[in-house]
MOPAC internal coordinates of N, CA, C and O (Angstrom, degrees):
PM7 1SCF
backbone

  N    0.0000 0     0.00 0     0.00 0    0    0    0
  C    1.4459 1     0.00 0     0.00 0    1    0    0
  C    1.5291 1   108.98 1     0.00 0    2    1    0
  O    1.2310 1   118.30 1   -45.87 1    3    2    1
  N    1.8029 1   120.85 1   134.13 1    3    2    1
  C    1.1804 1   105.34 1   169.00 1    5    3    2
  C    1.2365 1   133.22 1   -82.89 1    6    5    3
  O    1.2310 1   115.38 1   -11.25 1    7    6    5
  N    1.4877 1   126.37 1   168.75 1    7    6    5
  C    1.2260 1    99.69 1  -160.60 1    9    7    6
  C    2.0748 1    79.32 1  -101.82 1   10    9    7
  O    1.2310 1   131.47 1    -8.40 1   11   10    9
  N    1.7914 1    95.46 1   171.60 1   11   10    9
  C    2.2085 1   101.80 1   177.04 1   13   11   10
  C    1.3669 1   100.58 1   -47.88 1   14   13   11
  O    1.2310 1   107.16 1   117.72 1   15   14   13
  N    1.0664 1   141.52 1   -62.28 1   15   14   13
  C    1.1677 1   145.38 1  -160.32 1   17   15   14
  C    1.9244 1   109.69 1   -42.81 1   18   17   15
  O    1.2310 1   132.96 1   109.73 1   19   18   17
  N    1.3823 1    92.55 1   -70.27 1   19   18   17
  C    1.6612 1    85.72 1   171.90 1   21   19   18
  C    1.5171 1   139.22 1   -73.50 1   22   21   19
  O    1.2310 1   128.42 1   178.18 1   23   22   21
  N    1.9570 1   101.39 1    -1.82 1   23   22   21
  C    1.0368 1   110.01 1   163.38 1   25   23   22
  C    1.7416 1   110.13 1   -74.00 1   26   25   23
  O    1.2310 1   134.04 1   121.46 1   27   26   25
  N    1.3032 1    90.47 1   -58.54 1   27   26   25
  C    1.8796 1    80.76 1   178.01 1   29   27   26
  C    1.5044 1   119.85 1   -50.06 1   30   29   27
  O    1.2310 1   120.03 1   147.42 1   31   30   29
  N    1.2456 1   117.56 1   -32.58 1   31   30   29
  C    1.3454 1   123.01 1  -156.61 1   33   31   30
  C    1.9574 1    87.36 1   -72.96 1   34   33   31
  O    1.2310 1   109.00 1   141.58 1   35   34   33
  N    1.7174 1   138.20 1   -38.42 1   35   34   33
  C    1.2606 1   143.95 1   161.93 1   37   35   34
  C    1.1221 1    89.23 1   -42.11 1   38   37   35
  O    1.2310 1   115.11 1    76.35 1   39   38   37
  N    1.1678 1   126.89 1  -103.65 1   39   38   37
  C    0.9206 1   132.07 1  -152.62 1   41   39   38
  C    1.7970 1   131.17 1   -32.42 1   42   41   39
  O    1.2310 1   132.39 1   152.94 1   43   42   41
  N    1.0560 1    93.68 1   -27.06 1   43   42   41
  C    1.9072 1   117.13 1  -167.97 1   45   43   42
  C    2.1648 1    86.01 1   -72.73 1   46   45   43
  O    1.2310 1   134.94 1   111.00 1   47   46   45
  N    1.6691 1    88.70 1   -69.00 1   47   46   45
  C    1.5025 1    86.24 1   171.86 1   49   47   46
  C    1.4517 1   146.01 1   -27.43 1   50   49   47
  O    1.2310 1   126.54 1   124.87 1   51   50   49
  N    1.6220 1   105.04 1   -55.13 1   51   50   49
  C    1.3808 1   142.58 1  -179.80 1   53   51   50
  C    1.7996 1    85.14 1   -48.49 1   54   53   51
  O    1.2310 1   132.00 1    96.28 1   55   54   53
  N    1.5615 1    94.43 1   -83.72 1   55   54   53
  C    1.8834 1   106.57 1  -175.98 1   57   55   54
  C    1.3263 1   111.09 1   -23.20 1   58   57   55
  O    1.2310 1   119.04 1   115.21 1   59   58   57
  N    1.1088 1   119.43 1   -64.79 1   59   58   57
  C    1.5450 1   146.27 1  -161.63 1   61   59   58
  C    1.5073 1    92.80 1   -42.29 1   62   61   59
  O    1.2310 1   124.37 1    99.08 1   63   62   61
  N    1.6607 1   109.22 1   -80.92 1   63   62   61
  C    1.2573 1   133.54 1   179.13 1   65   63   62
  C    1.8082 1   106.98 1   -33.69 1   66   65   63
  O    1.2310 1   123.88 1   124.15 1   67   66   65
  N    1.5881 1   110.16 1   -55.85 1   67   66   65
  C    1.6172 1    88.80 1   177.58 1   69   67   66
  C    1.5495 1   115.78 1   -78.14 1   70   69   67
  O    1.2310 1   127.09 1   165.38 1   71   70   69
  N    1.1915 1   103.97 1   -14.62 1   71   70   69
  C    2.0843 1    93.22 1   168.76 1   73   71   70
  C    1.0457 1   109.48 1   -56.28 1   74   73   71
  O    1.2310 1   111.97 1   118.60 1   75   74   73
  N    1.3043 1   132.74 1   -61.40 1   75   74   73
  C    1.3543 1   135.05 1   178.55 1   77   75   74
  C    1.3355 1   122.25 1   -66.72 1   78   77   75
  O    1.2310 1   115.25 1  -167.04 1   79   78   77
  N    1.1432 1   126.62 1    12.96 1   79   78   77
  C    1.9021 1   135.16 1   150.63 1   81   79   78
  C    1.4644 1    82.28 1   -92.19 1   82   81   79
  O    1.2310 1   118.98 1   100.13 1   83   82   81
  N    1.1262 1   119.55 1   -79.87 1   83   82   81
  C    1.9235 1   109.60 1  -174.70 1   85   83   82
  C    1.5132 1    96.54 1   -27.05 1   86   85   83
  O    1.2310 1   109.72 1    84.34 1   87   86   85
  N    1.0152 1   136.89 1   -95.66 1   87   86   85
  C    1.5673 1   128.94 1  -131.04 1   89   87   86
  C    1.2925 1    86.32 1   -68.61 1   90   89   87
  O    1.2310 1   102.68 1   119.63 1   91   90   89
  N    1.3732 1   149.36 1   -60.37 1   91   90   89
  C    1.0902 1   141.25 1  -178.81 1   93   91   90
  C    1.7153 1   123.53 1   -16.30 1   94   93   91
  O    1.2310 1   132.09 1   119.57 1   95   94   93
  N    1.7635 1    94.26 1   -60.43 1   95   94   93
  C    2.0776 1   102.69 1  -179.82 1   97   95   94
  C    1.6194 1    80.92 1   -78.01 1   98   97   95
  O    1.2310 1    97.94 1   148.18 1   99   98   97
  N    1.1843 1   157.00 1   -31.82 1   99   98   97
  C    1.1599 1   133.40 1   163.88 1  101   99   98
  C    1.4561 1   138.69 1   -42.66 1  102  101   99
  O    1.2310 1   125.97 1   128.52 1  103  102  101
  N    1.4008 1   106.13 1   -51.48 1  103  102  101
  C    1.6208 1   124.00 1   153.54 1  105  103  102
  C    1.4406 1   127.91 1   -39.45 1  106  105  103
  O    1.2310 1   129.16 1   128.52 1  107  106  105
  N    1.2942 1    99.95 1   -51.48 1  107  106  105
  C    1.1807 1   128.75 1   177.04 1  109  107  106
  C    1.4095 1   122.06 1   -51.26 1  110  109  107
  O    1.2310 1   123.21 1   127.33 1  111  110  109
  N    1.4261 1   111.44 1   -52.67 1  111  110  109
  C    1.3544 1   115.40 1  -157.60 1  113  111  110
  C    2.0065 1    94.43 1   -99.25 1  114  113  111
  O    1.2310 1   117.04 1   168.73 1  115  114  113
  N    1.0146 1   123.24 1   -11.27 1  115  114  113
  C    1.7078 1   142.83 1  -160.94 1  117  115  114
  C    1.1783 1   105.16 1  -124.45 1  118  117  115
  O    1.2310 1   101.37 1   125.26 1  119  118  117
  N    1.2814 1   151.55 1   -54.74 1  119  118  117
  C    0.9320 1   171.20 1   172.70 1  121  119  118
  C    1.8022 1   101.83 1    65.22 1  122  121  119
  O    1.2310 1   122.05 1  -124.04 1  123  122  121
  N    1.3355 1   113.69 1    55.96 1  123  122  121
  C    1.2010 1   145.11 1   152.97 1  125  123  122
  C    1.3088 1   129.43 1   -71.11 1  126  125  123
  O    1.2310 1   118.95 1   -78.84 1  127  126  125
  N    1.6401 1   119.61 1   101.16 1  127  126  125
  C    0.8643 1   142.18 1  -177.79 1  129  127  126
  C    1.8477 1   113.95 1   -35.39 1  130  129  127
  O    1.2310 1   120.64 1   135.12 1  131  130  129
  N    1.9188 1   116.39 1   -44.88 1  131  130  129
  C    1.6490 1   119.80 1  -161.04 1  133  131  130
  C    2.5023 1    72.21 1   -77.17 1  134  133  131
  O    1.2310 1   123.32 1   128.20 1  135  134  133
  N    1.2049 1   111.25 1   -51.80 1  135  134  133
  C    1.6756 1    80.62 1  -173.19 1  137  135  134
  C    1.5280 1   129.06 1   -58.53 1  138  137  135
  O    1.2310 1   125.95 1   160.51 1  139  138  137
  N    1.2146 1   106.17 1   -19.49 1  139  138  137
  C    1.6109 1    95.31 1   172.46 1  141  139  138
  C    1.6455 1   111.07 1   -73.49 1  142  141  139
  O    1.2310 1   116.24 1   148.72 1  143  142  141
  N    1.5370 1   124.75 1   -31.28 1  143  142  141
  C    1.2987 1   153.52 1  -175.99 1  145  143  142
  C    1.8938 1    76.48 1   -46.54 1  146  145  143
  O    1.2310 1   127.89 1   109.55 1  147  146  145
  N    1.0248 1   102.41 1   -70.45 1  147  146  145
  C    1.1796 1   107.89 1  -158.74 1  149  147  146
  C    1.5416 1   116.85 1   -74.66 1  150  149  147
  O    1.2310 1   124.11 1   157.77 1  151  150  149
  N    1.1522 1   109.71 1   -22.23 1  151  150  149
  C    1.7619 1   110.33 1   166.60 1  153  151  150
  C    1.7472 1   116.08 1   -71.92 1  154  153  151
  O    1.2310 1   120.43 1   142.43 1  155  154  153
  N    1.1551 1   116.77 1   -37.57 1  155  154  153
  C    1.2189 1   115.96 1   169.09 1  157  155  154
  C    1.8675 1   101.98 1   -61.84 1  158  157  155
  O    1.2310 1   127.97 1   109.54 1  159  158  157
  N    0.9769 1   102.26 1   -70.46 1  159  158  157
  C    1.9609 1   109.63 1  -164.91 1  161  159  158
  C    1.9718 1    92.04 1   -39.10 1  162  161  159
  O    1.2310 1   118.25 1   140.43 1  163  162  161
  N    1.1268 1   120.93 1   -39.57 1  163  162  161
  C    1.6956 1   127.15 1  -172.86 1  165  163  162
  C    1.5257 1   105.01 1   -59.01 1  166  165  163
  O    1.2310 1   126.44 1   131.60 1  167  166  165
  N    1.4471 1   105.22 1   -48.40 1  167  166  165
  C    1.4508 1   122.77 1  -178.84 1  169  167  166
  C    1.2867 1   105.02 1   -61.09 1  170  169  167
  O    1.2310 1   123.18 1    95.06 1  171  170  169
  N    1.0691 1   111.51 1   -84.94 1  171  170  169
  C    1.8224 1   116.83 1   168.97 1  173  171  170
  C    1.4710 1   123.41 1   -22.49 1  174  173  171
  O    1.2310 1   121.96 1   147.18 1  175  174  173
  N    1.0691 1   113.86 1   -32.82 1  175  174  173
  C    1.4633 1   117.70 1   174.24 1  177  175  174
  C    1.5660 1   116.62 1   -80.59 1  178  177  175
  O    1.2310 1   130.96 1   156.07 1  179  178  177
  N    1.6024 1    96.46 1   -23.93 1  179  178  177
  C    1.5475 1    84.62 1  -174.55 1  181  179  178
  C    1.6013 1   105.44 1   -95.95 1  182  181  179
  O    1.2310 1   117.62 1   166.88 1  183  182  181
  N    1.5969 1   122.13 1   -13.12 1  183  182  181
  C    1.4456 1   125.96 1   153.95 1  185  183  182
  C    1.3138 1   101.54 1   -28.76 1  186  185  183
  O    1.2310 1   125.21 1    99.19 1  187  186  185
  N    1.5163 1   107.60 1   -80.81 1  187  186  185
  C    1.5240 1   128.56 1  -179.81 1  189  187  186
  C    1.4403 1   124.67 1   -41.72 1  190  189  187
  O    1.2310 1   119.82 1   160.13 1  191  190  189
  N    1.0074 1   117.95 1   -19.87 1  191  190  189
  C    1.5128 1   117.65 1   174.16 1  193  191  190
  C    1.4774 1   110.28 1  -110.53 1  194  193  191
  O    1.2310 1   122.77 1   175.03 1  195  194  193
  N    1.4336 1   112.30 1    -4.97 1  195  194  193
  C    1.5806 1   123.02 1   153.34 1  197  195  194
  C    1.3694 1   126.09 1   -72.52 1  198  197  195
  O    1.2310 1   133.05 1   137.45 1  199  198  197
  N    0.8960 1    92.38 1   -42.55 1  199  198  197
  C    1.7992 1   107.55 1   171.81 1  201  199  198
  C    1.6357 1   117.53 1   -83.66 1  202  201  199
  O    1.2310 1   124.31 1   176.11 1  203  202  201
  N    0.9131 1   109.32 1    -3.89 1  203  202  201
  C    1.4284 1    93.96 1   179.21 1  205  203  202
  C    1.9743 1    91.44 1  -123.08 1  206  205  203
  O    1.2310 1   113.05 1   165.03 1  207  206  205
  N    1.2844 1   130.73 1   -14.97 1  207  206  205
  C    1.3983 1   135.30 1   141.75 1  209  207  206
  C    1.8218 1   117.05 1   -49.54 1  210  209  207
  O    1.2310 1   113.84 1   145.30 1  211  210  209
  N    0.9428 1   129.25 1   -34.70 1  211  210  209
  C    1.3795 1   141.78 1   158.56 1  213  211  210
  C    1.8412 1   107.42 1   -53.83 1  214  213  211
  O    1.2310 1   127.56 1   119.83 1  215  214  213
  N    1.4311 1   103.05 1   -60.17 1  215  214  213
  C    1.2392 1    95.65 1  -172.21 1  217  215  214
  C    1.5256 1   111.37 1   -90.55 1  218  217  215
  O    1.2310 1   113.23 1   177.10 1  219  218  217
  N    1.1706 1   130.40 1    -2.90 1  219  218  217
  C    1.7574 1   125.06 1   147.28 1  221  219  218
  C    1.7326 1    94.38 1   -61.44 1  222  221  219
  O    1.2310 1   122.54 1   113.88 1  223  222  221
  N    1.0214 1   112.73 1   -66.12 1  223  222  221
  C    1.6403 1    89.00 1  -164.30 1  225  223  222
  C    1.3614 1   122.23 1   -76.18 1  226  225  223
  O    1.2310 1   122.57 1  -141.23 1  227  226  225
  N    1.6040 1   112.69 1    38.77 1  227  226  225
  C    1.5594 1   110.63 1  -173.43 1  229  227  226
  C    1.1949 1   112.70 1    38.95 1  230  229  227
  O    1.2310 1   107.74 1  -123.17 1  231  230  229
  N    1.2296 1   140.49 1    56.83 1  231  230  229
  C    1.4076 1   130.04 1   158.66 1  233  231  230
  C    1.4441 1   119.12 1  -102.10 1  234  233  231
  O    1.2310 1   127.45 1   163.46 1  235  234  233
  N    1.4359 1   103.27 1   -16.54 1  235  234  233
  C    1.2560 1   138.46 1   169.02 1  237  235  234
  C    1.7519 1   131.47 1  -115.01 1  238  237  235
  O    1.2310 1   126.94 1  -102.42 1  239  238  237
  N    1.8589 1   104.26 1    77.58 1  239  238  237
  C    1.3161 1   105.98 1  -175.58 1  241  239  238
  C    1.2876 1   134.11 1   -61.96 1  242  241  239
  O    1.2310 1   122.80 1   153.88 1  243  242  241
  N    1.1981 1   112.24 1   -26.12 1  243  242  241
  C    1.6396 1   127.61 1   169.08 1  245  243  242
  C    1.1350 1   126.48 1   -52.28 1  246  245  243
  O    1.2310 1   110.07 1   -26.22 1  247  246  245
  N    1.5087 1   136.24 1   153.78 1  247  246  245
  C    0.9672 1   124.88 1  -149.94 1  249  247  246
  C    1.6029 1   102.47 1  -113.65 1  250  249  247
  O    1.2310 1   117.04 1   -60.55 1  251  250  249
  N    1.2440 1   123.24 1   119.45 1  251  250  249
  C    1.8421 1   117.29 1  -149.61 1  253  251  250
  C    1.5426 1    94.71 1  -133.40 1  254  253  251
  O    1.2310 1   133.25 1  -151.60 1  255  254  253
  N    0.6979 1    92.00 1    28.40 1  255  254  253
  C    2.2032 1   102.08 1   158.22 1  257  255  254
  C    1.3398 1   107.62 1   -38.30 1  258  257  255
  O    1.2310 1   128.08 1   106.85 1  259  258  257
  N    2.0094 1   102.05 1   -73.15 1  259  258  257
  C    1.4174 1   111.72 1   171.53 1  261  259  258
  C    1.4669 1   122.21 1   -23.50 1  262  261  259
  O    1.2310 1   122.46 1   103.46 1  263  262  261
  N    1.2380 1   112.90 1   -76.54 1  263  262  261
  C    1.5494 1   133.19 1  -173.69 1  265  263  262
  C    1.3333 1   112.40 1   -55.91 1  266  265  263
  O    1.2310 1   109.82 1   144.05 1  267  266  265
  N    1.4791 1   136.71 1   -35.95 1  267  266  265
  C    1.1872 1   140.27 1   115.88 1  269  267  266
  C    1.4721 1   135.75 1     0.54 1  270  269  267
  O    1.2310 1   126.41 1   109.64 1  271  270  269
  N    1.1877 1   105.27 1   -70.36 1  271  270  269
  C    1.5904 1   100.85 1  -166.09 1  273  271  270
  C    1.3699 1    87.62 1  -100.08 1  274  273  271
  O    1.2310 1   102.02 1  -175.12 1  275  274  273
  N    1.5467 1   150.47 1     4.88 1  275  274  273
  C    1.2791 1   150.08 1   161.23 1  277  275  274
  C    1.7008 1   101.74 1   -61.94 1  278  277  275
  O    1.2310 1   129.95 1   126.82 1  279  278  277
  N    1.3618 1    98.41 1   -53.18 1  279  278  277
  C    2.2569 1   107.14 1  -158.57 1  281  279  278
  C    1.5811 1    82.86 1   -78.26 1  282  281  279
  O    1.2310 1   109.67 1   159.49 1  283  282  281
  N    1.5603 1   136.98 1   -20.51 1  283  282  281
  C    1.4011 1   100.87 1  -177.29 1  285  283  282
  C    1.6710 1   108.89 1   -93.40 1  286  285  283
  O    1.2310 1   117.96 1   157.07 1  287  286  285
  N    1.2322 1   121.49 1   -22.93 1  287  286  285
  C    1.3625 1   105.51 1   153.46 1  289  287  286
  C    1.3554 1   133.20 1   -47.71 1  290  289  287
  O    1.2310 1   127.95 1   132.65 1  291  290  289
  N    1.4694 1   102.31 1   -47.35 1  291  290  289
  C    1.3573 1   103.03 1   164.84 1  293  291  290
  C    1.1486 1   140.54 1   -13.80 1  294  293  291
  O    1.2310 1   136.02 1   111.70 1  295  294  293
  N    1.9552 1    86.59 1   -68.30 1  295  294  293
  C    1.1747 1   127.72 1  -167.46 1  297  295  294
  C    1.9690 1   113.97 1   -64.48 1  298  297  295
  O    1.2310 1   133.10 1   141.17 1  299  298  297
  N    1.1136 1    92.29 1   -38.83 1  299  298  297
  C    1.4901 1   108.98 1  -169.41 1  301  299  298
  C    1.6254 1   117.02 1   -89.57 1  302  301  299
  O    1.2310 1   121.25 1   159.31 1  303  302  301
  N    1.5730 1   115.21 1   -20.69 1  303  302  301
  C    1.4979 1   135.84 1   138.39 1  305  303  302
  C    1.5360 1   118.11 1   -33.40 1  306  305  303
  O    1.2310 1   122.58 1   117.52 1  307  306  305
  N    1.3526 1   112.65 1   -62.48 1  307  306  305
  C    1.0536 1   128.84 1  -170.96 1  309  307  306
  C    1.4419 1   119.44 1   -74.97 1  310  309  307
  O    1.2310 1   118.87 1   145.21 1  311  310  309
  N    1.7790 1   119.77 1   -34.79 1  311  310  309
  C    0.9573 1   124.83 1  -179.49 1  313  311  310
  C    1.8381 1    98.02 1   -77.04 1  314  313  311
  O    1.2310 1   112.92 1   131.63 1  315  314  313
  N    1.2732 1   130.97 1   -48.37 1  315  314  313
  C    1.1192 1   109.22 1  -170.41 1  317  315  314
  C    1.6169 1   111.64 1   -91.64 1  318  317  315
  O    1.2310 1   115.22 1  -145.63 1  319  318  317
  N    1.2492 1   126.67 1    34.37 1  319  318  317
  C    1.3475 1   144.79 1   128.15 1  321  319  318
  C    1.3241 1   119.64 1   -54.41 1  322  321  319
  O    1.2310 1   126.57 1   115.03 1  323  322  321
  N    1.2764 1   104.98 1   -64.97 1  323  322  321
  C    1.4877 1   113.07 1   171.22 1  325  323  322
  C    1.3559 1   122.01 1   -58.72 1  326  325  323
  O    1.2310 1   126.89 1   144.74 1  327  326  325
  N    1.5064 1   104.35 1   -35.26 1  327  326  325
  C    2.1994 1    94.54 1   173.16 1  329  327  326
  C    1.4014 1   102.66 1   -90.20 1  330  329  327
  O    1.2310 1   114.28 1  -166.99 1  331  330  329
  N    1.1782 1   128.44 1    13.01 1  331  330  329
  C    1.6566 1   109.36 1  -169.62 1  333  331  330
  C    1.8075 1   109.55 1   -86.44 1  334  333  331
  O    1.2310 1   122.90 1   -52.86 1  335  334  333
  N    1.1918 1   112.04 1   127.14 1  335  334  333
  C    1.2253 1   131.63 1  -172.18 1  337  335  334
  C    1.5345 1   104.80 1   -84.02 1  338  337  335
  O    1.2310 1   120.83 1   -65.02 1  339  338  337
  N    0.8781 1   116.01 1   114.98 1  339  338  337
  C    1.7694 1   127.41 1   169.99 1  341  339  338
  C    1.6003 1   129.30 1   -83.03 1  342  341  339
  O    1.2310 1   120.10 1   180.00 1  343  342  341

């Protein structure tokens, strides 16, 4: 049985993964710089919610805090890249 945690943590992924097909046919069709902003930051998140899904299921003993709180800066760089109004 899984335990909530790694259900949400699927799920977070899953989401992630179709934002970034969204911004992607978004990119795509616009070729707007804040949607790619935002296809990477989608991507990155779902790294990030891979990696820290790894380490709920112990597959990953190390301790990846670091690498963690690195992809959500990242992450959050990127997103307000994407809203920044010029």
């Amino acid at each position: 049985m899984m335990s909530m945690e790694i259900t949400l943590a699927l799920i977070a992924v899953v989401l992630s993964l179709i934002l970034a097909k969204v911004s992607f046919v978004a990119y795509k069709k616009s070729h707007l710089r804040p949607a790619l902003y935002l296809l990477m930051a989608f991507l990155l998140l779902a790294v990030k919610k891979g990696v820290e899904l790894l380490q709920l299921t112990e597959r990953v003993e190390r301790d990846v805090g670091l690498a963690i709180g690195g992809l959500e800066a990242v992450f959050l760089i990127l997103l307000v890249l994407a809203l920044w109004r010029r």
